[in-house]
VMD Tcl script that draws the C-alpha trace (Angstrom):
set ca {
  {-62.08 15.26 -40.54}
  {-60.67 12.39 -38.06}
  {-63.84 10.66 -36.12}
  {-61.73 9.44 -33.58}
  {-60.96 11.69 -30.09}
  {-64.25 12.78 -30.31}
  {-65.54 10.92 -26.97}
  {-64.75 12.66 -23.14}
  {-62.09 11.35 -21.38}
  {-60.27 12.17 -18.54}
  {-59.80 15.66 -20.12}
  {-63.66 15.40 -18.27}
  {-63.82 12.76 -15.46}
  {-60.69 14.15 -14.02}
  {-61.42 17.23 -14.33}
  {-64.42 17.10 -12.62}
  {-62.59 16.79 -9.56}
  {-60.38 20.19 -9.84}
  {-62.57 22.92 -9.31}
  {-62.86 21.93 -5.16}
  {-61.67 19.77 -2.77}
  {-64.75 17.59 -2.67}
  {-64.28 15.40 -5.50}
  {-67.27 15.72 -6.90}
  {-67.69 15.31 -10.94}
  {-68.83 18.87 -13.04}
  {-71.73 16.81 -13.69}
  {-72.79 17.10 -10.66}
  {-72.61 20.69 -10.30}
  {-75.73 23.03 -10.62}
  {-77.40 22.88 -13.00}
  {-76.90 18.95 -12.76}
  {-77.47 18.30 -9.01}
  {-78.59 14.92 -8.39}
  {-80.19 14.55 -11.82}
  {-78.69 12.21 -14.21}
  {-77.28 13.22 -17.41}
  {-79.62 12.14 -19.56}
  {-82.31 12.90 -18.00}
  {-80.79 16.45 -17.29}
  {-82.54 18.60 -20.65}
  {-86.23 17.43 -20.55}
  {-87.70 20.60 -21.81}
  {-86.48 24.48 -23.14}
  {-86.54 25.50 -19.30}
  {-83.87 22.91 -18.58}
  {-81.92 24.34 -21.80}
  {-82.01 26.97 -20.74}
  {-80.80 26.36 -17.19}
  {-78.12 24.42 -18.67}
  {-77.10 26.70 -20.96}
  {-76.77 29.58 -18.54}
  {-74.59 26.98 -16.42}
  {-72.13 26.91 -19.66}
  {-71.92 31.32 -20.30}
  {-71.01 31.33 -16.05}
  {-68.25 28.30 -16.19}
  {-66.88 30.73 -19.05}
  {-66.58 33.29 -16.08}
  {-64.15 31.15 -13.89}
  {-61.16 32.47 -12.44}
  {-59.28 29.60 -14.61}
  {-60.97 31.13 -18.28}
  {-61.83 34.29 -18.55}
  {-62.32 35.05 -15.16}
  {-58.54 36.08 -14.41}
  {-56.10 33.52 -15.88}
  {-56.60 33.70 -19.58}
  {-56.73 37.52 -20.11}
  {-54.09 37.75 -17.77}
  {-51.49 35.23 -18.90}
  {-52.27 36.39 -22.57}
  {-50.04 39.52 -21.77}
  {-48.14 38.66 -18.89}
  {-46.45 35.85 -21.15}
  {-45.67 38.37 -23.72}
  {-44.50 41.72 -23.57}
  {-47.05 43.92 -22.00}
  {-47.44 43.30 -18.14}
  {-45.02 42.19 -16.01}
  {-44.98 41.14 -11.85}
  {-44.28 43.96 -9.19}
  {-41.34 43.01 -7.07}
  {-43.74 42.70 -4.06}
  {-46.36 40.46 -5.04}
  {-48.59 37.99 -4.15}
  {-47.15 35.00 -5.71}
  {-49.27 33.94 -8.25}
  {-48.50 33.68 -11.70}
  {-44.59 34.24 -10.89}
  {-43.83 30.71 -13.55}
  {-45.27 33.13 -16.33}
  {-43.25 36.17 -15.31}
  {-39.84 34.15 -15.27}
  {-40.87 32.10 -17.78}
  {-40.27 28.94 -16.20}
  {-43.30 26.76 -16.97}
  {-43.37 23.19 -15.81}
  {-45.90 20.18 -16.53}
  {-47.68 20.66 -13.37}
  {-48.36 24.44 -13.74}
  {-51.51 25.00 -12.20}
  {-52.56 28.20 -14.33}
  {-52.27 25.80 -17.28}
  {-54.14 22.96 -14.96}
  {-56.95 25.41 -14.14}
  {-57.20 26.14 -18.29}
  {-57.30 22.66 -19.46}
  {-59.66 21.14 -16.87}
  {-62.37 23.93 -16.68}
  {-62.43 24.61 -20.64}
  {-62.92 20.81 -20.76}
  {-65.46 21.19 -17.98}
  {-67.12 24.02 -20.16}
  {-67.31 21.95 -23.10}
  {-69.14 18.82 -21.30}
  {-72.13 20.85 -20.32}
  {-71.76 22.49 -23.72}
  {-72.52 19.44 -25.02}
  {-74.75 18.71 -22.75}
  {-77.10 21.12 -24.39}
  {-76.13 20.66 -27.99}
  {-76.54 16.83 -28.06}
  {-80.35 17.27 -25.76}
  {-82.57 15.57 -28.00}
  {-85.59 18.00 -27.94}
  {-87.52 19.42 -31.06}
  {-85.84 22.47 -32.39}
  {-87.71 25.33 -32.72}
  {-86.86 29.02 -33.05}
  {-86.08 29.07 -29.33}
  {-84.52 26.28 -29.38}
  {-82.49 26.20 -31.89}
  {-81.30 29.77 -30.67}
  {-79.94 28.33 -27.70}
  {-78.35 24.99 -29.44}
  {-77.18 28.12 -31.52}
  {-75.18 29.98 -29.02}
  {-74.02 26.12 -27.20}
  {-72.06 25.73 -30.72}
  {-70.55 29.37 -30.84}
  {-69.24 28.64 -27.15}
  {-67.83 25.50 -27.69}
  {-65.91 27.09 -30.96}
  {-64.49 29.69 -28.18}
  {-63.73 26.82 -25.73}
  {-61.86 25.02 -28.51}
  {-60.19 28.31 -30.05}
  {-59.02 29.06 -26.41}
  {-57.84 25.51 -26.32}
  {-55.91 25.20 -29.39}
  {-54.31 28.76 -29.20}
  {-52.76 27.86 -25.26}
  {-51.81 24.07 -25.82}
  {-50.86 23.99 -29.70}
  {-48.02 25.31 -31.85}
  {-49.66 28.01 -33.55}
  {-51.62 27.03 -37.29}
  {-49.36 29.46 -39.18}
  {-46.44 27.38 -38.37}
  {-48.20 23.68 -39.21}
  {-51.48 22.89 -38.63}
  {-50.50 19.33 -39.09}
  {-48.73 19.50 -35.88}
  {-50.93 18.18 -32.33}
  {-53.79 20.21 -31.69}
  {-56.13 19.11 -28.76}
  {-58.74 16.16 -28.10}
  {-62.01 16.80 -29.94}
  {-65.22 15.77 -27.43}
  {-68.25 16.03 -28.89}
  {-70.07 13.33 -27.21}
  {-70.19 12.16 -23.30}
  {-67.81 8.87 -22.72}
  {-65.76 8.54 -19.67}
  {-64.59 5.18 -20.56}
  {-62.77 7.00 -23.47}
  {-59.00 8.07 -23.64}
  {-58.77 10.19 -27.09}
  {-55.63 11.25 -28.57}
  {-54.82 14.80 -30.01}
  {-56.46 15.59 -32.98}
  {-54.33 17.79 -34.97}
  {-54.16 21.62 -35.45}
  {-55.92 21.40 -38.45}
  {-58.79 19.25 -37.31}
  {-59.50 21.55 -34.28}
  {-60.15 24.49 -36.36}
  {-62.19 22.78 -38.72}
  {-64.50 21.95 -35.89}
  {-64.51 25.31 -34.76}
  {-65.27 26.74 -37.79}
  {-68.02 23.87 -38.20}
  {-69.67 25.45 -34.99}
  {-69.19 28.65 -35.86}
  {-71.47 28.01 -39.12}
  {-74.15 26.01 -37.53}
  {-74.18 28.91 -34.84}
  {-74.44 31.31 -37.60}
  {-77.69 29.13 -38.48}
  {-79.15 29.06 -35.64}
  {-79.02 32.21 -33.42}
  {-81.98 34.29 -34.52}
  {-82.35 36.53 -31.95}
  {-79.46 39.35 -30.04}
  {-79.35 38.83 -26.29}
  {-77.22 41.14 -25.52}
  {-73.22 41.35 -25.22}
  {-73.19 38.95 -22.81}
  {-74.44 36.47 -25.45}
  {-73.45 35.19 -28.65}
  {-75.16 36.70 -31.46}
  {-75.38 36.54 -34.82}
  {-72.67 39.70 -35.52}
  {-70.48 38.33 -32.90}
  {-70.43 34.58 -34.51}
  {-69.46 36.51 -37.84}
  {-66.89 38.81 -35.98}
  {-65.57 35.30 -34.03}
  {-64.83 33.69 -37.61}
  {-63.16 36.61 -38.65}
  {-60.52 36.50 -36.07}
  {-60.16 32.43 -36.39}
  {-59.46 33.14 -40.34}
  {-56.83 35.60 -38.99}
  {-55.23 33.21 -36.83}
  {-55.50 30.51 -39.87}
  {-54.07 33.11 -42.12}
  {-56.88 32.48 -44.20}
  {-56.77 36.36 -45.29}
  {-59.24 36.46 -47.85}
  {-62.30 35.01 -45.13}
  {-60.78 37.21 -42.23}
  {-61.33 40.50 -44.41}
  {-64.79 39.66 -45.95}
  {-66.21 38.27 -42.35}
  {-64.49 42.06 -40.84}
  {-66.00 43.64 -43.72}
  {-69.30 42.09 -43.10}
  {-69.47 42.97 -38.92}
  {-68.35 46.37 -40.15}
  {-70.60 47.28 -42.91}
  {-73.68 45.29 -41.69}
  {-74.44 44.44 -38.40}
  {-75.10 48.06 -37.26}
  {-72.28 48.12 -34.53}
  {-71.31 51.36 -33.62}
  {-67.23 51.74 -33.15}
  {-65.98 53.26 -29.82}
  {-65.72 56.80 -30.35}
  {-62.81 58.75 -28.18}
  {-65.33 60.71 -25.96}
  {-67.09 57.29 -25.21}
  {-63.79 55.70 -24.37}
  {-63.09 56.12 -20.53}
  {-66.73 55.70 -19.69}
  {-66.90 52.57 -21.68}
  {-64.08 50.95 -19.72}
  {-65.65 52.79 -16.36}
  {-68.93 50.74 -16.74}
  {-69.37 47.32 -15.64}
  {-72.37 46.47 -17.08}
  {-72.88 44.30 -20.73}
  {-74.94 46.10 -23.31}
  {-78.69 45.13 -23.14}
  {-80.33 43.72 -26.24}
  {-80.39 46.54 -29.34}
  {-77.48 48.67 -27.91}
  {-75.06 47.67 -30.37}
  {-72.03 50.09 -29.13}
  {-68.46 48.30 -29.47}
  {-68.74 44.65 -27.77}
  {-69.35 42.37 -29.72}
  {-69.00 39.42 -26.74}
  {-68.37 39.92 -23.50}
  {-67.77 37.04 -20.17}
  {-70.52 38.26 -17.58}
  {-69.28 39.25 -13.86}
  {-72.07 40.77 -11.70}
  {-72.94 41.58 -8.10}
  {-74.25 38.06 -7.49}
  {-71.71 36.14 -9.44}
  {-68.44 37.18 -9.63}
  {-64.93 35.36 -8.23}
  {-64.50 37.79 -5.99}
  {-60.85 37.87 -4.86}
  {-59.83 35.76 -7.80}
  {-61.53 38.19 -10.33}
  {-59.06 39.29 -12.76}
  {-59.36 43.42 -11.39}
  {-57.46 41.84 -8.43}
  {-54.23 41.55 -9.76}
  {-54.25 44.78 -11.74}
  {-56.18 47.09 -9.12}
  {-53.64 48.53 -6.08}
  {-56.59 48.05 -3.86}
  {-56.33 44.41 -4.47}
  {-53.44 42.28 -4.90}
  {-52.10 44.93 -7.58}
  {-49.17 42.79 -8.81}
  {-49.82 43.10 -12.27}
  {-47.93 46.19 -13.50}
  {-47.93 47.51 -17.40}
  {-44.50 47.63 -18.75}
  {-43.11 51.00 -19.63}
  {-42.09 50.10 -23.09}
  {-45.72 49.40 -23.87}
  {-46.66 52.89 -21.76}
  {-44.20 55.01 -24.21}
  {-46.02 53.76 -27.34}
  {-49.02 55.80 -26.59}
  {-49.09 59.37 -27.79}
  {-49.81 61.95 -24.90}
  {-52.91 62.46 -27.05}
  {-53.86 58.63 -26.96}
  {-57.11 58.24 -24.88}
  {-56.35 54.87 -24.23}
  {-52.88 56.25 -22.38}
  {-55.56 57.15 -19.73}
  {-56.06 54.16 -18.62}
  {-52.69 53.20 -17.10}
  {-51.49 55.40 -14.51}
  {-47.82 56.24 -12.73}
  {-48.48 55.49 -9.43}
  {-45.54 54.43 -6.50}
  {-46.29 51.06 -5.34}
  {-45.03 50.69 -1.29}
  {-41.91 49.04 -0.96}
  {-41.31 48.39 -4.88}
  {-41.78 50.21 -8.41}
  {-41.83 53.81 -8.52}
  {-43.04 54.71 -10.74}
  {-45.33 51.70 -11.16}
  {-47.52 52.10 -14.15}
  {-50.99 50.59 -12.72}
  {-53.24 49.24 -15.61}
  {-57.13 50.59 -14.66}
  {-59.07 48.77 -17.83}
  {-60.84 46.80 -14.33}
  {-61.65 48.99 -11.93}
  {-64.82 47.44 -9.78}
  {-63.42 45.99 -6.98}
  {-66.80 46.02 -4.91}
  {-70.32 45.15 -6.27}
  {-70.60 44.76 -9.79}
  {-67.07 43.30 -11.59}
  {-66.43 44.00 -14.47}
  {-67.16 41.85 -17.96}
  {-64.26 40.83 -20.27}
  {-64.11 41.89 -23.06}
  {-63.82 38.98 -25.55}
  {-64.23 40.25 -29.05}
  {-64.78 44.15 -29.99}
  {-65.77 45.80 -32.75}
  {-62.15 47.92 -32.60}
  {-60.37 44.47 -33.07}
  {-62.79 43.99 -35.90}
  {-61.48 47.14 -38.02}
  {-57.91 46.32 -36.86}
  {-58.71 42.85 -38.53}
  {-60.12 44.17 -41.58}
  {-56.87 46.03 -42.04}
  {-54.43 43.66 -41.28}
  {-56.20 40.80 -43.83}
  {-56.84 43.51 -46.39}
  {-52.66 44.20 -46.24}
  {-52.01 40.94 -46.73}
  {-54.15 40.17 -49.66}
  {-52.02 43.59 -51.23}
  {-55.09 46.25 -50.86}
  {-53.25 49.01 -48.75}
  {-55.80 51.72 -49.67}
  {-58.06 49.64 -47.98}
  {-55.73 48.71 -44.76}
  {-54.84 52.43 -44.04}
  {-58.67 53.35 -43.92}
  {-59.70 50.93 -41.78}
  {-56.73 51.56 -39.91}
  {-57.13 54.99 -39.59}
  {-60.81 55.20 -38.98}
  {-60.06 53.65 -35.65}
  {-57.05 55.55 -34.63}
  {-59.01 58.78 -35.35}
  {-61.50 57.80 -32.08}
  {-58.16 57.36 -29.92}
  {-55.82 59.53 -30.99}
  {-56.75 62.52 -32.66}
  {-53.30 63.56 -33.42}
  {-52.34 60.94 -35.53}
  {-52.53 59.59 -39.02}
  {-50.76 57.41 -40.84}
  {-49.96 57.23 -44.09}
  {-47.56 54.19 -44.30}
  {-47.04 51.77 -47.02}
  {-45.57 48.26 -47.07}
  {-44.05 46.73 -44.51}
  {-43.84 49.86 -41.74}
  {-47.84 49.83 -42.78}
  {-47.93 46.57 -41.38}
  {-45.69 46.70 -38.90}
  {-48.75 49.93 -37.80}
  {-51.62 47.70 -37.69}
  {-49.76 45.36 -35.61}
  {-48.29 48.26 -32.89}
  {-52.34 49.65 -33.25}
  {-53.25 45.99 -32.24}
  {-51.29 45.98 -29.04}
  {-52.25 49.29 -28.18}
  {-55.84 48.65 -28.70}
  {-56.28 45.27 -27.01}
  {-53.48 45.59 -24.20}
  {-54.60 43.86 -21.26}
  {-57.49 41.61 -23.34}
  {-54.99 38.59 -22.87}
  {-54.69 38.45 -26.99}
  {-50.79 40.00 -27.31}
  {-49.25 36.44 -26.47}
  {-51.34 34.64 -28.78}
  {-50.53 37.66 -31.37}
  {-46.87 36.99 -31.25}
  {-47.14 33.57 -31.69}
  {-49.28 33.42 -34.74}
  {-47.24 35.71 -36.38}
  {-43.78 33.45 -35.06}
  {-42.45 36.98 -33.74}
  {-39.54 36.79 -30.44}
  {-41.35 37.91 -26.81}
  {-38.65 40.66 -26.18}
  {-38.98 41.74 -22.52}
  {-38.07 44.81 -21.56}
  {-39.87 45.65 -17.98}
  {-39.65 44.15 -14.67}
  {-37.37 41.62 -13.20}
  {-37.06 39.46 -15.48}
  {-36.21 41.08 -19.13}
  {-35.54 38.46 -21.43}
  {-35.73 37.51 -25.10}
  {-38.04 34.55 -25.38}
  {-37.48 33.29 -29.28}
  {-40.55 31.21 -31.09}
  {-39.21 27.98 -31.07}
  {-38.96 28.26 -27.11}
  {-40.84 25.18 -26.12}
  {-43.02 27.03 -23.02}
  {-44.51 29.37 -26.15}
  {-47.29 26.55 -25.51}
  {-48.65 24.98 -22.75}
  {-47.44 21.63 -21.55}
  {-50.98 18.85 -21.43}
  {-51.14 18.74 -17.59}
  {-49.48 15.72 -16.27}
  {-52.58 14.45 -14.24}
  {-54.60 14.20 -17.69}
  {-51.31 12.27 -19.26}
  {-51.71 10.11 -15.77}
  {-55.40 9.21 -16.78}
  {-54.68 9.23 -20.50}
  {-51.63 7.01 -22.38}
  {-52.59 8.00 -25.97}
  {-52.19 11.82 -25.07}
  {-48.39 13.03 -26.22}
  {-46.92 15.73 -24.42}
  {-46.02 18.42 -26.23}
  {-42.40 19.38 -27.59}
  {-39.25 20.47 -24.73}
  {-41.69 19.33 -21.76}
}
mol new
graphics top color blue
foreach p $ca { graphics top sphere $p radius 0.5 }
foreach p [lrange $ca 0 end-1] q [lrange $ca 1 end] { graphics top cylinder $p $q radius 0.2 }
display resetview
């Protein structure tokens, strides 16, 4: 792999100065304040500090937070924008993206802000022990998510040619640097780099709200999928599955599941795999991604009724979107309830599940021509959702099952846009305002690289129709 974009640019120093008006860089944000970087990791206490400073920038209303789950369907085909609405996120409804779209700012400046104090932690030169090394551990499995988050929202897709630009690599802490794109290629090699040192090094399950070892597995498995590296997908699924005594969502656990907003405490290995943190003391309050779903918030986000029709009326997961009127605008307006703590406690998102795991395992064990095995898996998770159905396709409508299973499953997760684009399908819109066929080689099917960091940053090329 390329050596060079590997030092922090203004993809960092920049970016420092988003998050608030005062100008201040990340570094010196808590856990930083007013002690120099270096100096910053002087013992495990400060790791740890540090490293529960990278999990809660995960939980900003620019990542996980809000925009990323959010924009992962409203982009494609699930969600669309009530006609009386708040006025955010209209450029993804109408598809009209621009170079200075802050949703896309927000991304690319707090993901590069996450992967500084990542670093931060990985690069402390302290002895590694078993505690240690668990936390340097987890560092690496977060920065693969930052850079998988990264690559997915500003890169053509690695299906279509992961020679193509991917994103600056930053391993290392240089301001005075101004690295170019590594490719598509490169950025998942350093992904999957982390992901096998993390797989090293955690020892120990924290719960869902950190990476463990099952979740690192279950995290490569879904970067083989998006790789199309079939074989690796279906033996990392098979290995969650089979091995890391996870316990799939069963149909009379569903509504309660979604109903809690809690993670899972250490041992209670039900469903999630990985989950962003929200609680009663730190949460984004208005900006907290329930906000835009819930009708007690701003409620703007509405599920489209094509996606509402694909669920059976036995289909648990049909009871989480509800026809309600919405004042002045849709009626009926199907309101999405997945989020549903608007006071107190918010509630976690969901990054990797052990559902998407078996849907996974099916989809790479089609593709590498063992159908017997795709309909199992297949149907072992439909039987917890909808009792009334079983498939027994074959070919290409087998496929074509997993994939409809896939949105169904993980609608509203923010994974359906990225979906579509790895496997180079048309966004066809059918709901809202603004129906429209958006085809793959539609140049706002990626991000545009903000223009303050092309400001800062001549050796950064803009991507394609931008």
């Amino acid at each position: 792999m390329k050596t060079r974009g590997k030092n922090l640019t203004a993809i960092s120093v920049i970016l420092l100065f988003i998050s608030g008006s005062c100008g201040k860089s990340f570094l010196d944000l808590h856990p930083y304040t007013q002690i120099p970087s270096e100096e910053a990791i002087t013992n495990a206490a400060d790791m740890q500090a540090a490293l529960n400073g990278c999990y809660a920038q995960l939980a900003s209303p620019n990542l996980f937070g809000r925009s990323l789950p959010l924009i992962g369907d409203l982009a494609a085909d699930n969600v669309y924008l009530s006609s009386r609405n708040s006025g955010k996120y209209i450029a993804f409804d109408q598809n009209l993206i621009t170079t200075n779209n802050a949703e896309y700012r927000g991304i690319w400046f707090d993901a590069y802000k996450a992967i500084l104090r990542i670093n931060h932690v990985i690069n402390a030169d302290l002895p590694v022990d078993e505690n240690v090394g668990q936390m340097k551990g987890e560092a690496y499995a977060l920065r693969a998510l930052m850079y998988f988050t990264l690559v997915r929202t500003f890169a053509r897709p690695f299906t279509e040619d992961p020679s193509m630009p991917g994103v600056p690599l930053v391993l290392t802490y240089n301001p005075s640097a101004r690295p170019p794109r590594n490719s598509v290629r490169e950025v998942y090699n350093q992904i999957t780099a982390d992901l096998d040192s993390a797989a090293e090094m955690i020892v120990s399950d924290k719960g869902s709200a950190h990476f463990s070892g099952p979740a690192v597995i279950a995290m490569k498995a879904k970067v083989s999928l998006y790789q199309a590296n079939y074989q690796s997908a279906f033996d990392q699924a098979k290995q969650v599955i089979e091995e890391a005594q996870y316990k799939l969502l069963l149909r009379d656990e569903f509504l309660s599941y979604w109903a809690s907003a809690k993670p899972h405490l250490p041992g209670d290995r039900r469903e999630t795999l990985f989950e962003v943190s929200a609680d009663e003391f730190s949460n984004a309050g208005s900006d907290e991604l329930g906000y835009m779903y819930h009708q007690a918030g701003y409620g703007d986000a509405l599920a489209g009724a094509s996606l509402v029709e694909l669920y059976g009326q036995t289909d648990i997961r049909a009871k989480l979107i509800n026809a309600q009127k919405r004042e002045a605008a849709e009626n009926p307006a199907f309101v999405v309830n997945k989020y549903s703590h608007m006071t107190g406690d918010q509630d976690d998102k969901k990054v990797i599940r052990l559902s998407e795991i078996y849907l996974i395992a099916a989809e790479a064990a089609f593709r590498l021509h063992q159908e017997d095995k795709a309909i199992s898996y297949l149907n072992m998770l439909v039987k917890e959702r909808d009792p009334g159905k079983k498939y027994s396709s074959s070919g290409q409508r087998l496929l074509d099952d997993i994939l409809l299973e896939r949105r169904k499953e993980l609608a509203f997760e923010g994974d359906r846009f990225h979906d579509l684009n790895r496997l180079k399908f048309d966004i066809i819109r059918k709901d809202g305002q603004h129906p429209a066929t958006i085809p793959f080689s539609h140049p706002f099917r990626i991000a545009p690289i903000p223009e303050e960091e092309r400001n800062q940053n001549q050796n950064i090329d803009q991507n394609e129709g931008y």
